[in-house]
C-alpha positions as CSV (number, residue, x, y, z in Angstrom):
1,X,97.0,22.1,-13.6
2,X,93.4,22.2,-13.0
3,X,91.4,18.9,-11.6
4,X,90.4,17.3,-8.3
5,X,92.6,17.4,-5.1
6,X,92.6,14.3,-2.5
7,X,92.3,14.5,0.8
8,X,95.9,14.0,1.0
9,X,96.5,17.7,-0.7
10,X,97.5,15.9,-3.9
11,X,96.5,17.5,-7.1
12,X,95.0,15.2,-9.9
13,X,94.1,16.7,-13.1
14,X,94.7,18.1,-16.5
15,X,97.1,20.2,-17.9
16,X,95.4,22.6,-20.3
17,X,98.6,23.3,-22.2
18,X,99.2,19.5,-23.1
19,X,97.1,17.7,-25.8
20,X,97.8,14.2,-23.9
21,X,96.3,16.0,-20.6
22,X,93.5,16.6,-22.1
23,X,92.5,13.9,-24.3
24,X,93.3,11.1,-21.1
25,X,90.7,13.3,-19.3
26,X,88.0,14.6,-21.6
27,X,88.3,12.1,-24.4
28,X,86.7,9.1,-25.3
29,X,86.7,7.0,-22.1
30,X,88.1,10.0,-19.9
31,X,88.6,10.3,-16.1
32,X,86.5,13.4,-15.9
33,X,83.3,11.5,-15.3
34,X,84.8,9.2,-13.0
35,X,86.0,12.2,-11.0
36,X,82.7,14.1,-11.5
37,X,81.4,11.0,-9.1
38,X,83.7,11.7,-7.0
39,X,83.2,15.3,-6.4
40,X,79.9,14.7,-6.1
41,X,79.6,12.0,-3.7
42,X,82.1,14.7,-1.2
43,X,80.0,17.2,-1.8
44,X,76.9,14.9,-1.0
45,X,79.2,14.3,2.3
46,X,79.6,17.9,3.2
47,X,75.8,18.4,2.9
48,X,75.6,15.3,5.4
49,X,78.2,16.4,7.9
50,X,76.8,20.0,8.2
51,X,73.1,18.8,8.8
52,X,74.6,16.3,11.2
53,X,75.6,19.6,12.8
54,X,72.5,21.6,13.1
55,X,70.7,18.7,14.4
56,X,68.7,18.3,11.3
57,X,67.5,15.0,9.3
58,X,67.0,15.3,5.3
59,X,66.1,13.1,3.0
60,X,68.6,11.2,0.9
61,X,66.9,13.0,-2.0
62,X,67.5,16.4,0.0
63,X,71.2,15.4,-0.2
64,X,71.3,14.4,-3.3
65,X,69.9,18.0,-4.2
66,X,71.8,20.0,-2.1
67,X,75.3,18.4,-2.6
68,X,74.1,19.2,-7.0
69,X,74.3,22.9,-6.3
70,X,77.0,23.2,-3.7
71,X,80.0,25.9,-4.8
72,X,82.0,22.5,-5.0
73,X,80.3,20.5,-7.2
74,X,79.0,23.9,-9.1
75,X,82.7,24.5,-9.4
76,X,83.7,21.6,-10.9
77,X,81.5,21.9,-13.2
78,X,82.4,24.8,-14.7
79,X,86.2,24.2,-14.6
80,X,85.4,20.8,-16.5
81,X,83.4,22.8,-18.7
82,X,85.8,25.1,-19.6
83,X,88.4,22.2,-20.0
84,X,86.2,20.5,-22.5
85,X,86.2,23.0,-24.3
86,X,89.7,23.6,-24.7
87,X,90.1,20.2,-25.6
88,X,87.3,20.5,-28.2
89,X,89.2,23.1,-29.5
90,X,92.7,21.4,-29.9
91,X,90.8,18.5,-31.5
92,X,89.5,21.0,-34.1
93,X,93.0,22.7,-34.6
94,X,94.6,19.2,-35.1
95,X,92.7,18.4,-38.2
């Protein structure tokens, strides 16, 4: 399984092996965006806790930047990436 883990060390995602997985998140009306907000809004967090640690302000728009190109929002974005595309191709081998 491949997704988004909570802070309780639960795993939440998509199985790339089942159709149903990948349709309930990629599809029409998906949870991958929903989750994308998510990810994005810890990693927009992260930024904030480690400039809380060096002592140093930034801009909301500095977060906002930095949290769109830390490895953890980076990552998701390519593991959703490659999930869509799995699921793009099931949708083609279905027809």
């Amino acid at each position: 399984m491949s997704g988004f883990v909570t802070k309780d060390g639960e795993e939440i995602g998509w199985d790339r092996n089942d159709p149903a997985s990948m349709e309930a998140w990629f599809g029409n009306f998906g949870h991958a965006e929903h989750f994308r907000k998510v990810v994005l809004a810890t990693a927009r967090e992260n930024e904030r806790a480690k400039a809380t640690l060096r002592q140093e302000k930034l801009s909301e728009a500095r977060l906002d930047d930095l949290a769109r190109t830390s490895d953890l929002y980076v990552q998701w974005l390519i593991d959703t990436l490659h999930a869509r595309r799995a699921r793009e191709t099931n949708v083609i081998e279905s027809h």
